[in-house]
C-alpha positions in Angstrom: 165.5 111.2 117.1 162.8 110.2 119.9 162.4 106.6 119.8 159.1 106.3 119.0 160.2 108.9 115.9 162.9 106.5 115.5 160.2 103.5 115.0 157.5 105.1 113.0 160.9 106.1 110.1 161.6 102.4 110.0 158.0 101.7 109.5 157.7 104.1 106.7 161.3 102.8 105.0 159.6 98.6 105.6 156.7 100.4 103.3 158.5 102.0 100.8 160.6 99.1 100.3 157.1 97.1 99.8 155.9 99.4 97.2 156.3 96.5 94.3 154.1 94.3 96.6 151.3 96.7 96.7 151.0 97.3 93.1 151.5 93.4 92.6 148.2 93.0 95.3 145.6 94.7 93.5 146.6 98.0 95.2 144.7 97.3 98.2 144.1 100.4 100.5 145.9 100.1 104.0 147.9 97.3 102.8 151.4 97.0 103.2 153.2 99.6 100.6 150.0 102.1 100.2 151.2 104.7 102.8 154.6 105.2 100.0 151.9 105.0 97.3 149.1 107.5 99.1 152.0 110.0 100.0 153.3 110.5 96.1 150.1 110.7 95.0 149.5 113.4 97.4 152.7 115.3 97.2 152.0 115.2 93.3 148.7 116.4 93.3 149.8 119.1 95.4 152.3 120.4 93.2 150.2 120.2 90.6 147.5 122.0 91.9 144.9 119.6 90.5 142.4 120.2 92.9 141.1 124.3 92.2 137.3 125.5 92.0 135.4 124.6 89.0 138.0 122.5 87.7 137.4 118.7 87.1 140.2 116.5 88.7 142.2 114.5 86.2 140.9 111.4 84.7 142.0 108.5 87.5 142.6 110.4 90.1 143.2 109.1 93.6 142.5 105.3 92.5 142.6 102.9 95.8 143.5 106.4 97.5 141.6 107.7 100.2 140.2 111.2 100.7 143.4 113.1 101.8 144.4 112.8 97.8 141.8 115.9 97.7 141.7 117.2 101.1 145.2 118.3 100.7 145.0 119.5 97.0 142.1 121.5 98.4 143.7 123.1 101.2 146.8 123.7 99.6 144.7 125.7 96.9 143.3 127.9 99.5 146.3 128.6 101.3 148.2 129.7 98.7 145.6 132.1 96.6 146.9 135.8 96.2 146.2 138.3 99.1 145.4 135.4 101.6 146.6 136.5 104.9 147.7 132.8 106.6 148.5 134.4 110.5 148.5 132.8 113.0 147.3 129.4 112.0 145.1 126.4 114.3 145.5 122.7 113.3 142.6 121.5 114.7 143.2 118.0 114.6 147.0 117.4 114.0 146.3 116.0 110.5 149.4 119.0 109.5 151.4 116.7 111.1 153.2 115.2 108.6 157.0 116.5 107.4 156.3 116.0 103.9 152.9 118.4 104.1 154.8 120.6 106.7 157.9 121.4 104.5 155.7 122.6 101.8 155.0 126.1 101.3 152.8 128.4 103.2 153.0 125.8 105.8 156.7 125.9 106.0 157.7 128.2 109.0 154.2 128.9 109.5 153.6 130.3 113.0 151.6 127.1 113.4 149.7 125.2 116.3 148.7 122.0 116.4 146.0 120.7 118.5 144.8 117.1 119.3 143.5 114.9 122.0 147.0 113.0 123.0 150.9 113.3 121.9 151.4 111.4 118.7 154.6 109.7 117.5 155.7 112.4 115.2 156.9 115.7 116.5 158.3 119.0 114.9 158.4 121.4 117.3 162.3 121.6 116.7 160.6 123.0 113.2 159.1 125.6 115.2 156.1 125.0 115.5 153.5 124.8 118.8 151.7 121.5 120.2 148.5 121.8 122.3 146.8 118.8 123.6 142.8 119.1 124.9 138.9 119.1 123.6 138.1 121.4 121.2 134.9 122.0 122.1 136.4 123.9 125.2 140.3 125.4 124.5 142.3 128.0 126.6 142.8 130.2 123.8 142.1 133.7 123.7 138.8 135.2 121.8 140.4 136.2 118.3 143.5 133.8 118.8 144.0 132.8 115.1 143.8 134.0 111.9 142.8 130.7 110.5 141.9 127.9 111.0 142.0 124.0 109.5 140.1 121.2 110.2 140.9 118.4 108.0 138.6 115.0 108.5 138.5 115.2 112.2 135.2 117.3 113.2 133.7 113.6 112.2 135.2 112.3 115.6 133.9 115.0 118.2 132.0 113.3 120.9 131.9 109.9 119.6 134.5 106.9 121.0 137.7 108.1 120.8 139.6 105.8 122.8 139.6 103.6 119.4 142.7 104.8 118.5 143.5 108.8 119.6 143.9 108.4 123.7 143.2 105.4 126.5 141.2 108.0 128.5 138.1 106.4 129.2 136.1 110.2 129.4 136.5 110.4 125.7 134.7 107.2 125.0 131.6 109.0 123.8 128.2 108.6 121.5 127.2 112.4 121.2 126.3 113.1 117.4 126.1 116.5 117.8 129.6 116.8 119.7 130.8 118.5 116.3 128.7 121.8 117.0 130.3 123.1 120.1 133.8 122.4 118.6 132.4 124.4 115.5 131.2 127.2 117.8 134.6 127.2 119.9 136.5 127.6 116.1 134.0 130.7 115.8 135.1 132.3 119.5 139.0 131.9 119.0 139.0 132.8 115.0 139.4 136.8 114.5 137.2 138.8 112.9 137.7 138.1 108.8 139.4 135.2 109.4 138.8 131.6 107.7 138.0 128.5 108.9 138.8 125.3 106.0 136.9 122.5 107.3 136.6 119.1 105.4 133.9 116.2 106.5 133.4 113.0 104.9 129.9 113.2 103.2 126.8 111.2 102.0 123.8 109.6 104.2 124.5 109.5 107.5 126.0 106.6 109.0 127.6 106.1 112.5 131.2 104.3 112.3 131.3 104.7 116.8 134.6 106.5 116.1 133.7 108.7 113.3 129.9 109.6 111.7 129.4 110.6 108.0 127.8 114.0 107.8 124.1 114.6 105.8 122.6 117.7 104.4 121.5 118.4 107.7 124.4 118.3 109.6 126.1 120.3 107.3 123.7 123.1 108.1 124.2 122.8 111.5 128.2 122.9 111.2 127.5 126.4 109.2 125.2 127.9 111.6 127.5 126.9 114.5 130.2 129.2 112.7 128.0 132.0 111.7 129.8 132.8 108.5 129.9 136.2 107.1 130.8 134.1 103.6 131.2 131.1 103.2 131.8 128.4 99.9 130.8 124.4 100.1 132.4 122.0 97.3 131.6 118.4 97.1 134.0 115.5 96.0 132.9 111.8 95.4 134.8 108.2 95.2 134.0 105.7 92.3 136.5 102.9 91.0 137.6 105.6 88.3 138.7 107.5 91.1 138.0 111.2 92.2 135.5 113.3 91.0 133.5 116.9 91.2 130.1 116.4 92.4 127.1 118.0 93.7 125.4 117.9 97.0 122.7 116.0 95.2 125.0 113.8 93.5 126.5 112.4 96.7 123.6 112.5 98.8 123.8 108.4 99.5 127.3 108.2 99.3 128.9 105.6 101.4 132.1 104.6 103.5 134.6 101.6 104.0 135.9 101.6 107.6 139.3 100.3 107.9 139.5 99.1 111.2 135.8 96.7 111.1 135.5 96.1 107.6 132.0 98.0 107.4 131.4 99.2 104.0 133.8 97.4 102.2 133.1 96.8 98.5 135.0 96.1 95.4 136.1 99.9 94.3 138.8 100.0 96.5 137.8 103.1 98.6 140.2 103.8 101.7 137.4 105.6 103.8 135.1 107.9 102.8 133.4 107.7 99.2 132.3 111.8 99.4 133.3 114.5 101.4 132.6 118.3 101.8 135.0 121.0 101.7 134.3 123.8 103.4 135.1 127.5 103.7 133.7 129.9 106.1 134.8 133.8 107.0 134.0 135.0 109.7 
């Protein structure tokens, strides 16, 4: 095992092993013991498909959990629908890049790519599968390169200050709102024809974190225009203390976030980021 693999497993074992700690604290999110906590509650509600269209999540759902309880659930759902033809798949983002989502199927074996800025700390190409490193507003794939395409919480970070935590490089310290379009636009030139695009944003009035943004109504728009969908179908999810919900567009209109790294936003309910986000489909 690499040795920064090597670290990052020790790291994860130090959490689990504070697990009791963490309920004992309130259940704090990003406190020590809430990556063990965040990852069971994903991996269950994976399995358990609670996340499907027009359903209404479980009562207490995702409590003190942050938005990857339903971004997951939600891709998961889409991935795995009868007659879906997965391809050749685009992580644009590296948020895949985790062995316990990985190992799950359609994932599993998928003839996968994962793009980011920089080289993380966790690698599986011995799993088989690709690592590309660059901008995704301008990529050296081919026209029609994938079949689909994800993008999980990470168009929120296109042309804003990167160097916060993704890469040192100075040229990707940047204040461009609209950075997000031309990434959108690039998905649209490398996606083939009847291919999908799952894209998921965090949501509510808009709000500019330096290293991520929350997207409004209007941005919204101009993320679907950029793609040009043939089809496409927008769902909305919102945080309260009670946990995860359904909601409208309407409904989560003002919705809110707590930034981990500053503070900003930080309130009694226990959110981990985001308190809405969109998921979104498009087919080219």
């Amino acid at each position: 095992m690499h040795v920064d693999g090597l670290a990052f497993r020790i790291k994860e074992i130090a959490d689990a092993a504070a697990s009791p700690l963490y309920l004992l604290g309130g259940r704090r999110p990003w406190s020590f013991g809430y990556y063990t906590r965040k990852k069971a509650s994903i991996e269950s509600a994976i399995d358990a498909a609670a996340v499907q269209p027009g359903r209404q999540l479980p009562d207490g759902f995702g409590v003190a959990i942050d938005e990857r309880v339903v971004e997951y659930p939600w891709l998961f759902d889409r991935l795995r629908r009868d007659g879906v033809k997965l391809g050749r798949m685009l992580d644009a983002g590296s948020t895949l890049n985790h062995d316990y989502i990985l190992n799950r199927d359609p994932l599993r074996k998928a003839d996968l790519t994962i793009m980011t800025l920089a080289p993380e700390k966790r690698c599986y190409w011995h799993d088989g599968y690709s690592y590309v490193f660059g901008d995704f507003r301008k990529t050296r794939f081919e026209d029609g390169a994938f079949d689909t395409i994800i993008s999980i919480s990470t168009l929120e970070h296109v042309g804003l200050d990167n160097t916060m935590l993704y890469t040192n490089d100075p040229a990707k310290s940047e204040t461009n709102k609209h950075g997000f379009v031309d990434a959108v636009s690039e998905f649209r030139r490398i996606i083939a024809p009847g291919g999908r695009c799952l894209i998921t944003v965090p949501y509510g009035r808009y709000e500019n974190f330096n290293w991520f943004q929350l997207f409004d109504r209007e941005m919204i728009q101009a993320l679907i225009d950029a793609f040009g969908p043939s089809s496409f179908d927008l769902e909305f999810f919102a945080y309260q203390k009670t946990g995860w919900r359904r909601a409208s567009q309407a409904e989560v209109a003002d919705a809110t976030a707590f930034d981990p790294h500053s503070g900003r936003g930080q309130t009694d309910d226990r959110a981990g980021c985001a308190r809405a986000i969109a998921c979104i489909e498009m087919i080219r």
